[in-house]
ZAVEX-17927 format. One record per residue (C-alpha): residue number from 1; chain; x, z, y. Coordinates in Angstrom, 3 decimals. Example, Ala and Ser with C-alpha at 12.3 -4.5 7.8 and 13.67 -1.06 7.14 Angstrom:
<zapas>
+-----+-------+----------+----------+----------+
:   n : chain :     east :       up :    north :
+-----+-------+----------+----------+----------+
:   1 :     A :   12.300 :    7.800 :   -4.500 :
:   2 :     A :   13.670 :    7.140 :   -1.060 :
+-----+-------+----------+----------+----------+
</zapas>
This chain:
<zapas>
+-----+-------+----------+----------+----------+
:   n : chain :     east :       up :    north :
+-----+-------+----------+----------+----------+
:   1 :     A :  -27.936 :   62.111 :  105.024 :
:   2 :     A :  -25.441 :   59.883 :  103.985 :
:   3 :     A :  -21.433 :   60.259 :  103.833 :
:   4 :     A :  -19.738 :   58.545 :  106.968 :
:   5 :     A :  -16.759 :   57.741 :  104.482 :
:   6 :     A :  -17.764 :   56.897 :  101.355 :
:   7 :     A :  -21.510 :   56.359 :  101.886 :
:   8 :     A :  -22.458 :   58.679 :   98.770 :
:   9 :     A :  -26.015 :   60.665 :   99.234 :
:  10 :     A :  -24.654 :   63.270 :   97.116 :
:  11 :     A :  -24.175 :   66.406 :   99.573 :
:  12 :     A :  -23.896 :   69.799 :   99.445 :
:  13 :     A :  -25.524 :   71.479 :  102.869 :
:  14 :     A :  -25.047 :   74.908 :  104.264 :
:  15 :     A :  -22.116 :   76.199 :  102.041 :
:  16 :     A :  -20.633 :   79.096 :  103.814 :
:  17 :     A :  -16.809 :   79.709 :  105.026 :
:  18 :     A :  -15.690 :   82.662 :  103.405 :
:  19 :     A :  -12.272 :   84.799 :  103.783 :
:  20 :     A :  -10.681 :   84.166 :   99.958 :
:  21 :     A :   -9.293 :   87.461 :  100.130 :
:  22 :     A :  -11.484 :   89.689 :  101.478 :
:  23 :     A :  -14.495 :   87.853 :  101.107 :
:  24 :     A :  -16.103 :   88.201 :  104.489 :
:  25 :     A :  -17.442 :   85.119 :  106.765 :
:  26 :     A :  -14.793 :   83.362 :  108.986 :
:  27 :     A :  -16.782 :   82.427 :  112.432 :
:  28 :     A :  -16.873 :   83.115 :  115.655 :
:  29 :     A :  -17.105 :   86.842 :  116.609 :
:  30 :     A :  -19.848 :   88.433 :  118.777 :
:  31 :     A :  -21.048 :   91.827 :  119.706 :
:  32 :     A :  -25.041 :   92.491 :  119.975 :
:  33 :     A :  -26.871 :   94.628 :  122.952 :
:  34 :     A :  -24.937 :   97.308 :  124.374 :
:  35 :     A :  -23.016 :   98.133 :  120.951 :
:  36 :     A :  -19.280 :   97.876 :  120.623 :
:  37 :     A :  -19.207 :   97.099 :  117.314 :
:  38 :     A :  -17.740 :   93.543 :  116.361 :
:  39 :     A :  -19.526 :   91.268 :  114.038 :
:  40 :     A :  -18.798 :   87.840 :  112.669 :
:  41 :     A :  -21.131 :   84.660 :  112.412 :
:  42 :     A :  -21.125 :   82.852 :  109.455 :
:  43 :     A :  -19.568 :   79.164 :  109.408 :
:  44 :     A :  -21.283 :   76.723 :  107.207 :
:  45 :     A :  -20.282 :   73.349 :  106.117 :
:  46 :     A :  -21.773 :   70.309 :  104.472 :
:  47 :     A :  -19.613 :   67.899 :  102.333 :
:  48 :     A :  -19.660 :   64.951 :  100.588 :
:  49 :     A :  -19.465 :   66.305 :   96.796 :
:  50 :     A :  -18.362 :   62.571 :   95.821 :
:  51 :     A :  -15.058 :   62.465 :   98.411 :
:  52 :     A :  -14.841 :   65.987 :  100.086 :
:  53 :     A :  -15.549 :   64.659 :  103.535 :
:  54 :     A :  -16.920 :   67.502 :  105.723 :
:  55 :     A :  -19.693 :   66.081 :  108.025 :
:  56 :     A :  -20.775 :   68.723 :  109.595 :
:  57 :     A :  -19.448 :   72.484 :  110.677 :
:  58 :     A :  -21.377 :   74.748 :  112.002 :
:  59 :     A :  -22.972 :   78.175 :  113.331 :
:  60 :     A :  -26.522 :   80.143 :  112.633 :
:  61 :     A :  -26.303 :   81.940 :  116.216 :
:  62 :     A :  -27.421 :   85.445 :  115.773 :
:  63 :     A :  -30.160 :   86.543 :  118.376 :
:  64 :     A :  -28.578 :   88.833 :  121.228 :
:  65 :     A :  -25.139 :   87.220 :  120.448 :
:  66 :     A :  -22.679 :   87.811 :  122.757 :
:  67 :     A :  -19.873 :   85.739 :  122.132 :
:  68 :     A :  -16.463 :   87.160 :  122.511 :
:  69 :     A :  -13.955 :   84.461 :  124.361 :
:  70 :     A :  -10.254 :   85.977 :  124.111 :
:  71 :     A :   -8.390 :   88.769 :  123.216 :
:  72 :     A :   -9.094 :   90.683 :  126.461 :
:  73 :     A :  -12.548 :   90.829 :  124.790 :
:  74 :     A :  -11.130 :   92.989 :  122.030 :
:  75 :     A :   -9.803 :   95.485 :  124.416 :
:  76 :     A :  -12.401 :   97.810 :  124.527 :
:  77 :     A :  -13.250 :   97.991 :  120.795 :
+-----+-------+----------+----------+----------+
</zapas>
């Protein structure tokens, strides 16, 4: 893969978007089967290391995932 901006080869895949301060992945949230319980998927990026240009963004999608839309969603947590 190659950097749309700067053309470098030199990237970095799969680094994952974590919460600075408390550490925990920023994604989409979900809840699995029946449960209540809300999780969060992971985000992961890949970047140019040479200019910072992100090329990519994106999600490992948990089996079962159900994908929570809006803040009705939250409701019955």
């Amino acid at each position: 893969m190659r950097c749309k901006h700067c053309e470098s080869e030199n990237i970095v895949f799969k680094v994952p978007v974590v919460d600075p301060f408390w550490a925990t992945p920023v994604g989409p949230k979900y809840r699995k089967g029946k449960g209540k319980m809300v999780q969060t998927a992971t985000t992961y990026i890949d970047f140019c290391n040479d200019c910072g240009t992100v090329l990519r963004t994106y999600v490992d999608i948990p089996d079962g995932a159900k994908w929570i839309h809006g803040k009705n969603e939250f409701a019955n947590e």
